[in-house]
C-alpha positions in Angstrom: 12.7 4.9 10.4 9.6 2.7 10.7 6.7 4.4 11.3 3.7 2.9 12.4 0.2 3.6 14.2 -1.5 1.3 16.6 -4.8 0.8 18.4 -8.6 0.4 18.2 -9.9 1.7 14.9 -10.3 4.7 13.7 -8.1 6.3 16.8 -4.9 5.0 16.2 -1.4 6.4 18.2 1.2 7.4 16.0 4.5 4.7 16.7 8.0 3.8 15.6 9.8 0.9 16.2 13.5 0.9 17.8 16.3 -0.4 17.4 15.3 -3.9 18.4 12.3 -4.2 16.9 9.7 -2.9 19.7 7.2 -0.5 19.3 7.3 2.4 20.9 4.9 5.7 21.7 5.2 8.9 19.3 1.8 10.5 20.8 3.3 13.1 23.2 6.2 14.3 19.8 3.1 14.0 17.2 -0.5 13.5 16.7 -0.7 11.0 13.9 1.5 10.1 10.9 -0.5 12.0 8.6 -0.6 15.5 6.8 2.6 17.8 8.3 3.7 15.4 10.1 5.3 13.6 7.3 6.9 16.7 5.9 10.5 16.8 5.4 11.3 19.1 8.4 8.8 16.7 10.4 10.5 13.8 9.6 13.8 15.5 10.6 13.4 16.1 13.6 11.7 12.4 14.1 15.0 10.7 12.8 17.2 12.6 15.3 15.7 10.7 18.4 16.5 8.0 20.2 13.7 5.6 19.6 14.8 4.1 22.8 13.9 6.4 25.1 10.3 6.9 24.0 7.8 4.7 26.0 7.4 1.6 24.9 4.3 0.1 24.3 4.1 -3.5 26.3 1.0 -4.8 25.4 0.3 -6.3 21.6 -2.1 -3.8 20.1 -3.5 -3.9 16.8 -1.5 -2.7 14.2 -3.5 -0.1 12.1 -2.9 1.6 8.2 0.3 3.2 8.6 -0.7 6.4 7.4 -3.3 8.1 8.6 -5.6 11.0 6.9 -5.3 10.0 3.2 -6.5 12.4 1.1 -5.8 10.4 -2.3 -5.4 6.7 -2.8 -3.8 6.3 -6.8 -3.6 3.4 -8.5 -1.3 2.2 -11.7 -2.5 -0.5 -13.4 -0.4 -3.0 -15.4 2.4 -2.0 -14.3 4.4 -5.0 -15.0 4.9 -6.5 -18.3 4.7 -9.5 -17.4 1.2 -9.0 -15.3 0.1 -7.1 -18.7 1.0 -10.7 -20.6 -1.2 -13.1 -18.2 -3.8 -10.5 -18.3 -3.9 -10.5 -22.1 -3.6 -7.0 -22.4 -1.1 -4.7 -23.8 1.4 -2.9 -22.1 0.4 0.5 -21.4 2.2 3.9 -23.4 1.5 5.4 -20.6 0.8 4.9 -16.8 -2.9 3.5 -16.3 -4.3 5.6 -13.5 -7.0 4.9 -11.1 -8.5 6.1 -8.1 -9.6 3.5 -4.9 -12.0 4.8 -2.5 -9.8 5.8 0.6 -12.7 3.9 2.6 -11.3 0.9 1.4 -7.6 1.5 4.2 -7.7 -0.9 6.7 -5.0 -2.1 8.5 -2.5 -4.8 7.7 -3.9 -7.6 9.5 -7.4 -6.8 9.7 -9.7 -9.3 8.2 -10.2 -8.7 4.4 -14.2 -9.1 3.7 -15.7 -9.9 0.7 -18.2 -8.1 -0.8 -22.1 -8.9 -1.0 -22.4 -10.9 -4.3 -18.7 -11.0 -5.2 -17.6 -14.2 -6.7 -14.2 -12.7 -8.1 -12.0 -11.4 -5.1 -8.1 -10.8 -6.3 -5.2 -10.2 -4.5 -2.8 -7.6 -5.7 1.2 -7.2 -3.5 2.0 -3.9 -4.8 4.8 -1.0 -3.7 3.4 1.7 -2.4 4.7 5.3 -2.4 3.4 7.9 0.0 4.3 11.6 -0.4 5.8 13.7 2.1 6.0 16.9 0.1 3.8 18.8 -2.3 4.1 17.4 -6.1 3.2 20.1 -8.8 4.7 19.6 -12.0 7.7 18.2 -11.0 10.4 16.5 -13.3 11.6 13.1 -13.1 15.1 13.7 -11.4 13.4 15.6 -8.5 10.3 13.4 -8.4 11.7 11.3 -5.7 12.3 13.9 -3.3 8.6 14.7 -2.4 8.5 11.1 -1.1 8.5 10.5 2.8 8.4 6.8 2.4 7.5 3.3 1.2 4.9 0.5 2.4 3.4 -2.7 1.2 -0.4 -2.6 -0.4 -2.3 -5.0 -1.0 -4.9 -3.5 -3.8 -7.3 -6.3 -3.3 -9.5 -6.0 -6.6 -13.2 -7.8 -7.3 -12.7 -8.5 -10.5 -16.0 -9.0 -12.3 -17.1 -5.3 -10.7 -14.1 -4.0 -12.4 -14.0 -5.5 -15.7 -17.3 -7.2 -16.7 -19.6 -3.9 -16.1 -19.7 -0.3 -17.6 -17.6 2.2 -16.1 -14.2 3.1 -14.0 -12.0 0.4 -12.6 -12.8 2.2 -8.9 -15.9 0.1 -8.6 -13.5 -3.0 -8.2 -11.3 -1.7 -6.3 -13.0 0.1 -3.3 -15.1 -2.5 -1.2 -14.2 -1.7 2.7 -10.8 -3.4 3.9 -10.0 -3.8 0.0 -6.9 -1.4 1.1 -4.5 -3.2 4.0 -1.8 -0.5 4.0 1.5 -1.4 5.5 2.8 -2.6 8.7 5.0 0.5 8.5 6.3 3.6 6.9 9.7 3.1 6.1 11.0 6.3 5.4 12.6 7.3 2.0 16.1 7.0 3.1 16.1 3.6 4.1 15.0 2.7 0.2 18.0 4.0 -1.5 16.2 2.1 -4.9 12.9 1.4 -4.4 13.1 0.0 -7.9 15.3 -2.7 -6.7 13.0 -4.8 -4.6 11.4 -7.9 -4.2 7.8 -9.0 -3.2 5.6 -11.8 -2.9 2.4 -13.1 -1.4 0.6 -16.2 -0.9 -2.9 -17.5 -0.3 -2.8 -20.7 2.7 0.8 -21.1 2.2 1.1 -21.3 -1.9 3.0 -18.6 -3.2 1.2 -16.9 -6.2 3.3 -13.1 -6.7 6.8 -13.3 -7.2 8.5 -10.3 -8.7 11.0 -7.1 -8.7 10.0 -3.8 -8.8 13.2 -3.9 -11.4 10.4 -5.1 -14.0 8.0 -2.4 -13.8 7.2 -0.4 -16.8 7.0 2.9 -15.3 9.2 3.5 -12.4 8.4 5.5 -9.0 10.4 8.5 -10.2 8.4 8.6 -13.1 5.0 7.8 -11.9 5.6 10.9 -9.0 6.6 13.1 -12.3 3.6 11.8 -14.6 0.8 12.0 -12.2 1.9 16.2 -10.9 1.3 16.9 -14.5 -2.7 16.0 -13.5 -3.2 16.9 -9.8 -1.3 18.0 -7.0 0.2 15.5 -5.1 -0.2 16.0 -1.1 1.9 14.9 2.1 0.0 11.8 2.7 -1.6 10.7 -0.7 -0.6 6.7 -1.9 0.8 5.8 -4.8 0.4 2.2 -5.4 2.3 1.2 -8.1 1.3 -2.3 -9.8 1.4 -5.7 -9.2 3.6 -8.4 -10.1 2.1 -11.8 -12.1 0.5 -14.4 -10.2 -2.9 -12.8 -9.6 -5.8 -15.3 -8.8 -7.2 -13.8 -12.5 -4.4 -15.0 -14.5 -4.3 -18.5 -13.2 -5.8 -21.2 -15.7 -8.0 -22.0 -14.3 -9.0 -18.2 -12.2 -8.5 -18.7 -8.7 -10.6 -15.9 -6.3 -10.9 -15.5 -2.8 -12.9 -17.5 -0.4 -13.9 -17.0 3.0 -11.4 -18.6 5.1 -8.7 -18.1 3.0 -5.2 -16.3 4.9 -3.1 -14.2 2.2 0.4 -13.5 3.7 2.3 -11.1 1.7 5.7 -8.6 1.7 8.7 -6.8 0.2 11.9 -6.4 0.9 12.4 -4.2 4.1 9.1 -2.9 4.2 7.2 -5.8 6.2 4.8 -8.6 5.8 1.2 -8.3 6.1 -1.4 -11.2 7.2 -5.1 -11.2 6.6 -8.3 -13.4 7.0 -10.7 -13.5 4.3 -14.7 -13.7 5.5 -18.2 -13.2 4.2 -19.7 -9.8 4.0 -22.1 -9.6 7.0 -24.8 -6.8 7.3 -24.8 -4.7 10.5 
C-alpha cells in the first residue's frame, strides 16, 4: 500500500492511492496515519480493501508528511562509506546517532527555507524507516518486523551550525521544513529488501546523490536492533538512515543552497519529492 495524507497544514486527511495511481479518502476508516493506526492489525485490515471504492479525492490538494504524529525523528550519520570518504571522516564502528527536531517535518513539496544567517544549506536523499510496532531490545533477524513502512527523506542539514560550533549535530539539522517526509508510506511488504534500492537527487536539474542502499554500513535490520538497545522505538518514530555521496559539502569547491534553487529527489518505489528553496522571512 501507499499511504499518504493530504490537505492544508497541520490538518491533513489520512489517503491511499489505488490501483491507478489516484488518491483516494481514508478519513471515514481512520483518523490519521499516525500512532495505532500503523500497527500491524491496523494495517491489516487497510490492505484488505478495495482502494477503489473509497472516495476519491478530485481536486489536487497539497500533499502533506506522510506520517503524522511523530514522536521521534533519528538520524544515522555516515552511513555510507563512500559519503564517510568525501567527508574526510572515518567510517563509523558503530551507527552515528542523532536526533532532528520533529518541527523540522514538512511536506514533500513544501518550500524548503533557509535559515536566518545560514550560508551552508545541504541536501541529504536518505531511506527512511518508520515503525509500526514497539522495538525494545530486539535482535537483528526480528528487527525488520516492527517496521510498517519506508519513505524518502530529505535530512536537509546547515552545515556550519552542525559542524563549525560546539555541541550536538541537532542544531544543523532542525531548522523548520529541514524534514520533507515522503510522498507516501509504502508499506513493509512492498520493500521485500529495502537494502536493495536506488536513490538520487538533484539541485535545477544536475544530479548530485547517486547510490544503493546496498552500500550502507549499517543496514535497516541492524540499525532497528542497535537503536532498541537505547530507547524504545514507537509506531510512528523515523529512522533515517544516511545519505549517499554527492552532498553540496563534499563538492570541491562546497556547493550550498540558494534561494531559488528546486531539489528533485527519489528512490526506487517509494516516490519523488520536489521542493523550492527561499529566504527565511520573519512573520
Amino acid at each position: 500500500m501507499k499511504l499518504l495524507r493530504f490537505g492544508k497544514a497541520g490538518s491533513e486527511s489520512p489517503g491511499i492511492l489505488d490501483s491507478e495511481g489516484r488518491l483516494r479518502d481514508l478519513s471515514n476508516l481512520v483518523s490519521d496515519i499516525a500512532g495505532e493506526h500503523l500497527l500491524p492489525a491496523s494495517l491489516a485490515r487497510l490492505s484488505s480493501l478495495n482502494p477503489d471504492t473509497l472516495p476519491l479525492v478530485e481536486a489536487s490538494p497539497r500533499i502533506g508528511p506522510c506520517v503524522g504524529a511523530v514522536g521521534k525523528f533519528i538520524c544515522i550519520g555516515i552511513n555510507y562509506s563512500d559519503h564517510a570518504s568525501e567527508s574526510n571522516m572515518a567510517i563509523p564502528e558503530e551507527p552515528l546517532v542523532f536526533m532532528k527536531a520533529t518541527s523540522a517535518i514538512c511536506g514533500p513539496f513544501d518550500d524548503v527555507v533557509i535559515p536566518r544567517n545560514s550560508e551552508k544549506t545541504d541536501w541529504e536523499v536518505e531511506l527512511g524507516v518508520v515503525i509500526g510496532k514497539e522495538a525494545r531490545y530486539v535482535d537483528e533477524a526480528h528487527a525488520l518486523s516492527h517496521v510498517a513502512g519506508y519513505c524518502v527523506v530529505n535530512d536537509l542539514s546547515e552545515r556550519a551550525f552542525q559542524l563549525e560550533g560546539t555541541g550536538q549535530w541537532v542544531k544543523g539539522k532542525s531548522a523548520d521544513t529541514f524534514g520533507p517526509i515522503g510522498p507516501w508510506l509504502v508499506t513493509a511488504d512492498e520493500v521485500p529488501d529495502p537494502q536493495n534500492l536506488n536513490l538520487w537527487l538533484e539541485v535545477d536539474g544536475h544530479r548530485y546523490q547517486s547510490g544503493s542502499t546496498s552500500t550502507m554500513v549499517f543496514g535497516v535490520a541492524h540499525l532497528i536492533s542497535y537503536l532498541s538497545r537505547f530507547m524504545s522505538l514507537q509506531p510512528g518514530d523515523i529512522i533515517s538512515t544516511g545519505t549517499p555521496p554527492g552532498v553540496g559539502l563534499g563538492q570541491k569547491p562546497p556547493v550550498y543552497l540558494r534561494p531559488g534553487n528546486v531539489m528533485r529527489l527519489g528512490i526506487d518505489g517509494l516516490g519523488e519529492q520536489r521542493q523550492t528553496v527561499i529566504s527565511y522571512r520573519p512573520s
